[in-house]
C-alpha positions as CSV (number, residue, x, y, z in Angstrom):
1,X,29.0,-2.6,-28.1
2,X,25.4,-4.0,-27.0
3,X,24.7,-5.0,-30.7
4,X,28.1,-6.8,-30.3
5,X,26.9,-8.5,-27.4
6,X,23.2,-9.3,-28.8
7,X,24.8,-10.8,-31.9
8,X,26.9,-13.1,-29.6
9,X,24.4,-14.1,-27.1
10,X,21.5,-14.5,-30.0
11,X,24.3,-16.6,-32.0
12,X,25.2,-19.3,-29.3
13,X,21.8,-19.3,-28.1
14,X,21.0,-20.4,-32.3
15,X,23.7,-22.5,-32.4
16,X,23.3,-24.2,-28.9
17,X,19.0,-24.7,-29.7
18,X,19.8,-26.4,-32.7
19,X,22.6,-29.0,-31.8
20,X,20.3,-30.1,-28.8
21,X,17.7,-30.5,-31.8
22,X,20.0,-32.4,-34.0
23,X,20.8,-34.6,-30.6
24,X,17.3,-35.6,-29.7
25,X,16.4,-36.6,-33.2
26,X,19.3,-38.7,-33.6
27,X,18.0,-40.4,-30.1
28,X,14.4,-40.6,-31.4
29,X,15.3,-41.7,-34.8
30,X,17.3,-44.7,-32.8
31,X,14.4,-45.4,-31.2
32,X,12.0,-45.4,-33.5
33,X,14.8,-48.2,-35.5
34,X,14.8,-50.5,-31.9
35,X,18.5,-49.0,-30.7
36,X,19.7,-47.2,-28.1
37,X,21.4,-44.5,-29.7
38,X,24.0,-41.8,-28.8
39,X,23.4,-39.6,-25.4
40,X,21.4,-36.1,-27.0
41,X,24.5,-34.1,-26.0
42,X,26.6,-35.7,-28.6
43,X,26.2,-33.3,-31.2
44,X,28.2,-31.1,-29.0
45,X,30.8,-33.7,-28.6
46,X,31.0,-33.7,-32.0
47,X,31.7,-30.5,-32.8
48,X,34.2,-30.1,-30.3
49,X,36.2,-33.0,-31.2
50,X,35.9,-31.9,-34.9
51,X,37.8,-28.5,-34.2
52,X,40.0,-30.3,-32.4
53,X,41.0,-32.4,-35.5
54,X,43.5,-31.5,-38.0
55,X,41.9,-30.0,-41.1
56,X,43.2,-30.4,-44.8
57,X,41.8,-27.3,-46.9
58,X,42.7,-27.4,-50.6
59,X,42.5,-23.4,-51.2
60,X,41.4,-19.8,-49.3
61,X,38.1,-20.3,-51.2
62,X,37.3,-23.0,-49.4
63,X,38.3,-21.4,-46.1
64,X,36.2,-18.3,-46.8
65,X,33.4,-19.7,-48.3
66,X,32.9,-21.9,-45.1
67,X,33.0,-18.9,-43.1
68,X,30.5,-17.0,-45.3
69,X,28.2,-20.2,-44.8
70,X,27.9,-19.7,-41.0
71,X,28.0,-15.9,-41.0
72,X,24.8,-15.8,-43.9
73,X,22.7,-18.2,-41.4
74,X,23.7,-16.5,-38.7
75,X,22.4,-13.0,-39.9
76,X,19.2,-14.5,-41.0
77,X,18.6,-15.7,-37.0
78,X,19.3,-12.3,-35.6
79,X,16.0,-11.9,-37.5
80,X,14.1,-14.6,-35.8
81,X,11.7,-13.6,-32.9
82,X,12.7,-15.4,-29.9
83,X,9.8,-14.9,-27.8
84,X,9.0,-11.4,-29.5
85,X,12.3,-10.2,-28.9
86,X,14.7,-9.2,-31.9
87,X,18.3,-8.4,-31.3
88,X,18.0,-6.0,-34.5
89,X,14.6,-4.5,-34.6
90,X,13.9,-4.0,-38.9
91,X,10.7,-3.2,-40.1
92,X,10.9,-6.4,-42.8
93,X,12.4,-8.9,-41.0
94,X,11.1,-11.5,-42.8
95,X,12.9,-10.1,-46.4
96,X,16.3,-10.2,-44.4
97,X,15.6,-13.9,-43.6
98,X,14.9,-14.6,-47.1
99,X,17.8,-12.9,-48.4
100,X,20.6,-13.9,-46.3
101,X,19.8,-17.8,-46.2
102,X,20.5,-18.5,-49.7
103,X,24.1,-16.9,-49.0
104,X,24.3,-19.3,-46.1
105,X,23.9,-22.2,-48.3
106,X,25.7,-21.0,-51.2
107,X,29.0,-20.0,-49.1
108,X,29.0,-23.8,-48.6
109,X,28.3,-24.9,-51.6
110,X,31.1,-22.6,-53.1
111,X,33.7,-24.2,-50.2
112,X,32.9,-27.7,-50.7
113,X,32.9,-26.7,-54.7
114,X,36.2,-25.7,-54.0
115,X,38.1,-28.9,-52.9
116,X,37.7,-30.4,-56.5
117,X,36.0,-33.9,-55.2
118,X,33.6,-34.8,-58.0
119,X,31.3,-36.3,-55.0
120,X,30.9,-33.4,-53.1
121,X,30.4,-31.4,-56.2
122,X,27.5,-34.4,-57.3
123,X,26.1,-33.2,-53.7
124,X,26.2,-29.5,-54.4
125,X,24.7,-30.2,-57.8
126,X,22.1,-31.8,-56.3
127,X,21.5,-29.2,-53.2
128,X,21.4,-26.1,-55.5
129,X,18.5,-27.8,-57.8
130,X,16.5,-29.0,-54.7
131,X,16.5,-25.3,-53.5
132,X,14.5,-25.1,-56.7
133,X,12.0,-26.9,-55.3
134,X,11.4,-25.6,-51.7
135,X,11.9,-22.0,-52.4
136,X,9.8,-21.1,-54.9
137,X,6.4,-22.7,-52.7
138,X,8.3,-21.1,-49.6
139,X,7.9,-17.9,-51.5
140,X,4.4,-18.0,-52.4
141,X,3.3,-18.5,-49.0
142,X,5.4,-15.2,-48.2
143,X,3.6,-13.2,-50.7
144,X,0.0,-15.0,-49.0
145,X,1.1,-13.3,-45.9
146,X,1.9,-9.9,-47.8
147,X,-1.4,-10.1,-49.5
148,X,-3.2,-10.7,-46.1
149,X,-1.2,-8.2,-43.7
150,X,0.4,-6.1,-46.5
151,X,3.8,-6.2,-44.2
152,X,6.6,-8.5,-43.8
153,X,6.9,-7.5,-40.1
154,X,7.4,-10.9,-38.6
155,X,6.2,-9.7,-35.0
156,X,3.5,-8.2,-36.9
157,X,2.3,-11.1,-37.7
158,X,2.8,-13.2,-34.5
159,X,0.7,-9.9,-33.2
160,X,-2.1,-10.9,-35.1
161,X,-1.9,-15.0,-33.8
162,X,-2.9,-13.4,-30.2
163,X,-5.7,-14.5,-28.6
164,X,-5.7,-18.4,-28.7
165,X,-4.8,-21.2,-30.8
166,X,-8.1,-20.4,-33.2
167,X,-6.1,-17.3,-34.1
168,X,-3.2,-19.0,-35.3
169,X,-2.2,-19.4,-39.0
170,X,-2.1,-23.2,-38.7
171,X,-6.0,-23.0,-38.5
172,X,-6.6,-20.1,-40.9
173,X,-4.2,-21.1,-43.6
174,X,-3.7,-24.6,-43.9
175,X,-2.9,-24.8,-47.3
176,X,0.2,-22.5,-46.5
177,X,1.2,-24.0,-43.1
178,X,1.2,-27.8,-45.1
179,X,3.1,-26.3,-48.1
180,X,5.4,-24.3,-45.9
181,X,6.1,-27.8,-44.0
182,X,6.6,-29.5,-47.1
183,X,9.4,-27.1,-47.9
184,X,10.7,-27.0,-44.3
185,X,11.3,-30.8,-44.8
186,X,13.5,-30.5,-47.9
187,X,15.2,-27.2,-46.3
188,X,16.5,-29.1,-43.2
189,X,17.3,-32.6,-45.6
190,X,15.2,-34.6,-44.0
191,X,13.9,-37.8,-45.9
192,X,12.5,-37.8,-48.7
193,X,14.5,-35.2,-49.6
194,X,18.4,-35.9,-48.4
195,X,19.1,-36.2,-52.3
196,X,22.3,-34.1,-51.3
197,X,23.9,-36.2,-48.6
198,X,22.6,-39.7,-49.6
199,X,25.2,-41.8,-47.9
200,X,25.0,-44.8,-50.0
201,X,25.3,-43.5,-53.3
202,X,27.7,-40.4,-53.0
203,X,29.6,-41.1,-49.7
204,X,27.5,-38.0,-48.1
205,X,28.1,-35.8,-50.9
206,X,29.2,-32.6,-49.4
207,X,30.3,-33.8,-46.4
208,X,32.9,-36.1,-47.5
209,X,35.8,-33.8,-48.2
210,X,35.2,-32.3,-44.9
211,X,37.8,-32.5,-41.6
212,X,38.6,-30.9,-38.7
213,X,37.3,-27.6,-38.4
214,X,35.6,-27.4,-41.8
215,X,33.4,-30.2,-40.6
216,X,33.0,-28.6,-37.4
217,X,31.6,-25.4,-38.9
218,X,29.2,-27.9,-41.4
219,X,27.8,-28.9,-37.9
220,X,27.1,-25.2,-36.7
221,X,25.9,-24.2,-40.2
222,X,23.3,-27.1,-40.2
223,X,22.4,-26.1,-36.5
224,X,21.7,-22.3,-37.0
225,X,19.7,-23.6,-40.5
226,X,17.1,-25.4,-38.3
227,X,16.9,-22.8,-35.8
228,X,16.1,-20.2,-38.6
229,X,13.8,-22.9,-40.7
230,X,11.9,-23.9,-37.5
231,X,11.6,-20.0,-36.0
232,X,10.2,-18.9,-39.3
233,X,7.8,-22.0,-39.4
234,X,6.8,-21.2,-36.0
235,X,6.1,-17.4,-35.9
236,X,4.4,-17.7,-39.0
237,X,1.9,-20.3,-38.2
238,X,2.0,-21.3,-34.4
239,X,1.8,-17.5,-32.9
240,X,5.4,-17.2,-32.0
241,X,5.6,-17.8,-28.5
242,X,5.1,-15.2,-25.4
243,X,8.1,-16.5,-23.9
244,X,11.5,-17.4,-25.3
245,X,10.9,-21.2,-24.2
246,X,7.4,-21.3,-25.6
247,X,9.1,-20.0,-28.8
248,X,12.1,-23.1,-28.5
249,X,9.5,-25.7,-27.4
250,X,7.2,-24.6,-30.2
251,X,10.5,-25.0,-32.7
252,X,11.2,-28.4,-30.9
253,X,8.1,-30.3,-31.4
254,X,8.5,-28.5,-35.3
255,X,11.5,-30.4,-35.7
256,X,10.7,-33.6,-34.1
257,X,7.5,-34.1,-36.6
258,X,10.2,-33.8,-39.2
259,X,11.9,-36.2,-37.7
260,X,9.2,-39.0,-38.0
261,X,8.4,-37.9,-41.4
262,X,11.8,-38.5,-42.4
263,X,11.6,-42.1,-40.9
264,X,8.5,-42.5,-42.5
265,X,9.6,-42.0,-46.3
266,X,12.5,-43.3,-48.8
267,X,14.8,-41.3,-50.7
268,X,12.7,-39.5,-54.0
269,X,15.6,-39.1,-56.6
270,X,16.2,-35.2,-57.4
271,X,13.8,-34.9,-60.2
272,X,11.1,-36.7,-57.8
273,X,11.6,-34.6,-55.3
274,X,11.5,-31.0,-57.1
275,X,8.4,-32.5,-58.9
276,X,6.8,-33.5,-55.8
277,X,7.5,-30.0,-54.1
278,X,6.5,-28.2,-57.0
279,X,3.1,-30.0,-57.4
280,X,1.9,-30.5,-53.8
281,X,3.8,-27.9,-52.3
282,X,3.7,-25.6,-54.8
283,X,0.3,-26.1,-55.4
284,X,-0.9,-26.1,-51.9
285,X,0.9,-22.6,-51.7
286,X,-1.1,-20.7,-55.0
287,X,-4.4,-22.2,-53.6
288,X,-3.5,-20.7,-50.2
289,X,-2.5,-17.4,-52.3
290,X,-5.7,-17.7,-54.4
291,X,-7.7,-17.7,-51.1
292,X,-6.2,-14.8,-49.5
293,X,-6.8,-12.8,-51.9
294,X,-10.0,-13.8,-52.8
295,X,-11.0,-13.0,-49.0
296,X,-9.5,-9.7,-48.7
């Protein structure tokens, strides 16, 4: 019953952090383009007024594939360290995250696959080859913190950022905290890297066949994604956070330099972008990998 109750409370608390993320960006990228912008609670109007639309769904893959979406992000943020605290202690933490993402994203890639629009399916095409990009420099930096700790504990390594900012990973591994923001800007589909959604050449891509609840659920999905992307980004290289809200503001100020970098920078077509992530980020990440182990 309490691991009921964790995974309820830890999932609204994920879903809830990251619409109030999505919100303020939205405000700060209307700034930063001389508007006004929508009030930073209206990515929870959104998704309330999306459930309350009628949804069309073409087949029961496409309804169960959208549910796998949410529940794979979901799992992987019972895994992130809210101010040190897990709702389901695991010795490897980290492994979990990396293994129950990529269901995340392919449950939705398989639901939108499923509605037979050649748009979305462009969209797909394109999402599944960008995780080409991102993942594999994500995954070096991974094996630089192996090599260094030899453990994928994630509090184990937020242990070892105590003691001041000089301790944390941004400072001694650069390469890896620059390669692992690099990838952390294509995860979330921030410019350059929206190749997926890019509005004025594929209608939004996966998005477009979309209604009602299924669009209310891509909302949720996106919002647990950048909780996850930002927790892992910010236990691994900015100490985690000795509170719960040094942990969110930590993730919040993550997410808002994303932000600007995304306003910054025009759409890379795919090939540009998985060459770009594979070179700098990618490269960034084996020198990173190099250095470890050369000063173990």
């Amino acid at each position: 019953m309490m691991y009921a109750l964790n995974f309820v409370l830890w999932a609204l608390a994920a879903m809830a952090i990251g619409l109030l993320f999505m919100g303020i960006s939205r405000k700060l990228t209307a700034r930063l383009q001389r508007r006004y912008g929508p009030p930073f609670w209206q990515s929870f109007i959104d998704v309330i007024k999306a459930f309350s639309r009628k949804s069309i769904s073409h087949n029961f893959i496409m309804d169960l594939c959208a549910l796998m979406g949410l529940a794979g992000l979901l799992a992987a943020a019972m895994y992130v360290p809210m101010g040190g605290i897990l709702p389901f202690p695991s010795d490897s933490p980290l492994i979990l995250i990396l293994y129950f993402m990529p269901i995340g994203y392919l449950g939705m890639a398989v639901s939108v696959s499923a509605s037979g629009n050649p748009l979305a399916s462009i969209g797909i095409g394109r999402a599944l080859t960008l995780m080409l990009g991102y993942e594999i420099p994500f995954a070096i930096v991974v094996m630089s913190f192996i090599s260094n700790y030899g453990t994928t504990n994630i509090l184990s390594i937020m242990q070892a950022q105590a003691g001041g900012i000089e301790n944390w990973h941004i400072i001694k591994m650069p390469f890896g905290f620059l390669a692992s923001l690099l990838a952390l800007e294509a995860m979330t589909g921030k410019k350059p890297f929206d190749v997926m959604i890019a509005p004025a050449e594929i209608a939004s891509g996966p998005m477009v066949e979309l209604s009602g609840k299924f669009l209310g659920l891509a909302f949720l999905q996106y919002s647990v994604a950048v909780f996850v992307e930002t927790g892992l980004l910010t236990a691994l290289f900015l100490g985690g956070g000795a509170t719960v809200w040094e942990f969110v503001l930590k993730q919040f100020i993550v997410y808002m330099v994303l932000t600007l970098f995304s306003e910054i920078y025009a759409r890379y077509r795919v090939e540009q972008a998985v060459r770009f992530l594979w070179i700098y980020a990618g490269g960034l990440a084996v020198i990173q990998l190099a250095l470890n182990m050369y000063m173990k």
